[in-house]
C-alpha positions as CSV (number, residue, x, y, z in Angstrom):
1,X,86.8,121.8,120.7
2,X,87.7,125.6,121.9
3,X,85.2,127.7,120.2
4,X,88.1,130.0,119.3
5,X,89.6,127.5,116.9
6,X,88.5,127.4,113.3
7,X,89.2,124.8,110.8
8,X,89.1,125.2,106.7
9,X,90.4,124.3,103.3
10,X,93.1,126.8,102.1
11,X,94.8,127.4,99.1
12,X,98.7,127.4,99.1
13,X,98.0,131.4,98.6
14,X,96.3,131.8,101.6
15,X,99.8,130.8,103.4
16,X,102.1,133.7,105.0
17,X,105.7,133.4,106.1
18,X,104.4,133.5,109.7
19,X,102.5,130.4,108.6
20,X,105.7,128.7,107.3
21,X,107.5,129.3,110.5
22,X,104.6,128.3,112.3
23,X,104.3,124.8,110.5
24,X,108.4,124.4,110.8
25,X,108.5,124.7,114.6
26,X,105.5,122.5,114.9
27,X,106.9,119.9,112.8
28,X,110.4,120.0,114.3
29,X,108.6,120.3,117.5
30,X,105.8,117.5,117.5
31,X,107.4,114.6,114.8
32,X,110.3,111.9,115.9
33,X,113.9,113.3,115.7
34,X,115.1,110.7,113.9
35,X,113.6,112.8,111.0
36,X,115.7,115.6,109.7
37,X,114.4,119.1,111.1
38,X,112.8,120.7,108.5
39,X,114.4,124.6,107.4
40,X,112.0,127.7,106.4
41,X,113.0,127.3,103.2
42,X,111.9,123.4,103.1
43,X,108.7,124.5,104.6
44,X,107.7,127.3,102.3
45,X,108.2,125.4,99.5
46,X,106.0,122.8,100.5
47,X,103.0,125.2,101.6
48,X,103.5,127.7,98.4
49,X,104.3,125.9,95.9
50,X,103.3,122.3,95.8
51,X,104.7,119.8,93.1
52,X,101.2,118.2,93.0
53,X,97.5,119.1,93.1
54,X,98.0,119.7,96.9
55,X,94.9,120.6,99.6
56,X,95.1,121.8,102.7
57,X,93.0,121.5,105.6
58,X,94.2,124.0,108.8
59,X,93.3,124.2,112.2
60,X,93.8,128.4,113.3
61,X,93.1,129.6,116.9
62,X,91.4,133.2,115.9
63,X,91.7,134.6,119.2
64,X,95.5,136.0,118.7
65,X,95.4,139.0,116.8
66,X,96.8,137.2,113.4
67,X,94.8,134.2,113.6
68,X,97.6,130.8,114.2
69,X,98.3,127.7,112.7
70,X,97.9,125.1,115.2
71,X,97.3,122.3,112.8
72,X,97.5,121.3,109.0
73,X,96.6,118.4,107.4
74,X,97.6,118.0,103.7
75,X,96.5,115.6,101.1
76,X,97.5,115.4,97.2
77,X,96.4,112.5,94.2
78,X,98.1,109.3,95.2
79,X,100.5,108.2,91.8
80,X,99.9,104.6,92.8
81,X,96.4,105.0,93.4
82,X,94.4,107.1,91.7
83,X,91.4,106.9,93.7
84,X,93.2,107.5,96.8
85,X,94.9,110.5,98.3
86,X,97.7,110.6,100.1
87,X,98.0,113.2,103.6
88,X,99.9,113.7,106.3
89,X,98.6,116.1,109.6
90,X,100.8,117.5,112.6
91,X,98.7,119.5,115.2
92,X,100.4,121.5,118.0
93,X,100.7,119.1,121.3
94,X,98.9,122.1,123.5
95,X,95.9,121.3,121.1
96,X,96.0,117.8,120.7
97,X,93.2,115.6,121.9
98,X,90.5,117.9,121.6
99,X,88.8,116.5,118.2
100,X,90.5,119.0,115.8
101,X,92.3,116.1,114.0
102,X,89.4,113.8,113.9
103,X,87.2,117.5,112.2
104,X,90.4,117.5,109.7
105,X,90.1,113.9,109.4
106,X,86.9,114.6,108.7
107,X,86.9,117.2,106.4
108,X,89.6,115.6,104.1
109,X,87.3,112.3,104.0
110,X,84.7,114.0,102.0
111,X,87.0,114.8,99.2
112,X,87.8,111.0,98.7
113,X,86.8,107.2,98.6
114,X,90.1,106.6,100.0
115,X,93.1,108.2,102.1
116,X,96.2,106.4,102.5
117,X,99.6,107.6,104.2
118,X,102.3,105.8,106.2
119,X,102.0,106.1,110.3
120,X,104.6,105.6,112.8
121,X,103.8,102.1,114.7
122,X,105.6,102.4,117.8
123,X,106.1,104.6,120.5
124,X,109.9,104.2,120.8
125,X,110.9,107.6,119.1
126,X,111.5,110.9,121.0
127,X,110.6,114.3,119.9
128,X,112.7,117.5,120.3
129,X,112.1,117.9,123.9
130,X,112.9,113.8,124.9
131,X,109.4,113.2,125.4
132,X,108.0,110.3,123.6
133,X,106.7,110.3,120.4
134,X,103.4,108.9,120.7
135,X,102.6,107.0,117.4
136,X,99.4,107.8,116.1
137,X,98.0,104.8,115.1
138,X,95.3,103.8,117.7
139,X,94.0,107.6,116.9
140,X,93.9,106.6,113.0
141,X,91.9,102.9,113.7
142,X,89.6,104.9,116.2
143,X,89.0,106.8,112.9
144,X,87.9,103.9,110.6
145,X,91.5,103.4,109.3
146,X,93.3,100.2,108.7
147,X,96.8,98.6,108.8
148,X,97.4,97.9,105.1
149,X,100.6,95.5,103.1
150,X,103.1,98.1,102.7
151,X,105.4,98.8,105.7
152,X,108.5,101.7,105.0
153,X,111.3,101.3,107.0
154,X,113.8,104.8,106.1
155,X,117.5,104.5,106.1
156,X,117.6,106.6,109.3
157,X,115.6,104.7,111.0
158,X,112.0,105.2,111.3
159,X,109.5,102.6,110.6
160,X,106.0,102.9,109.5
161,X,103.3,101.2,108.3
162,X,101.1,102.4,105.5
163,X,96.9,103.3,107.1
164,X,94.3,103.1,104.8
165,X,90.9,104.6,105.1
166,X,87.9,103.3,102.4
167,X,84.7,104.9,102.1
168,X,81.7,103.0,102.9
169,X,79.6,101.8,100.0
């Protein structure tokens, strides 16, 4: 990992509208467009003002003048399970593959005994660009997940399956 890039837990006050537009490009940019792009307005609601007890781990390359968000992963109490938290991550593709979502991974691991979220499968999804959506989930097994019961399939389209990671006892 590039020395220049730094990776902490922020609060949803630490989060600019440079941020929000940072995280709404990436997102359009790096998920399948079978989801909905996302709008500013979407986006800065989610980062500001969270509707649960949200944490945020971000990736920021400091070697810009105004440090940028390259990478976020988020996590927030899972209703079902209340042991368990619930993320999701999105790093920039020019910054993929160089361990920064195994350190968020990482980071967000020792907050919990158990992270769950649902992960796209398959690779037959495109992203804004037409390249292929590469789905994730070898990257999550590499990283002691599993494939658990619960599969979501969406009305437009995409199907996951839910990943589970347990602490070790």
């Amino acid at each position: 990992m590039d020395s220049s890039i730094i990776i902490s837990i922020e609060s949803s006050n630490d989060f600019s509208d440079e941020d929000c537009i940072s995280l709404q490009l990436m997102r359009n940019k790096e998920y399948p467009t079978v989801l909905e792009p996302t709008t500013f307005e979407r986006t800065e609601k989610w980062l500001k003002y969270p509707d649960r007890r949200t944490q945020y781990i971000t990736a920021r390359d400091v070697k810009f003048k105004l440090p940028e968000l390259i990478g976020i992963l988020t996590f927030a109490e899972h209703i079902e399970h209340p042991r368990s938290l619930w993320f999701s991550m999105v790093i920039k593709r020019e910054y993929q593959r160089q361990g920064i979502g195994k350190k968020m991974l990482d980071i967000a691991k020792t907050h919990t005994d158990e992270l769950r979220a649902f992960c796209v499968e398959h690779d037959k999804y495109v992203k804004e660009d037409g390249s292929t959506y590469f789905a994730p989930l070898d990257f999550y097994k590499k990283n002691g997940f599993i494939v658990g019961d619960k599969t979501l399939k969406t009305e437009i389209g995409l199907e996951c399956v839910e990943i589970i990671w347990r602490k070790e006892i």
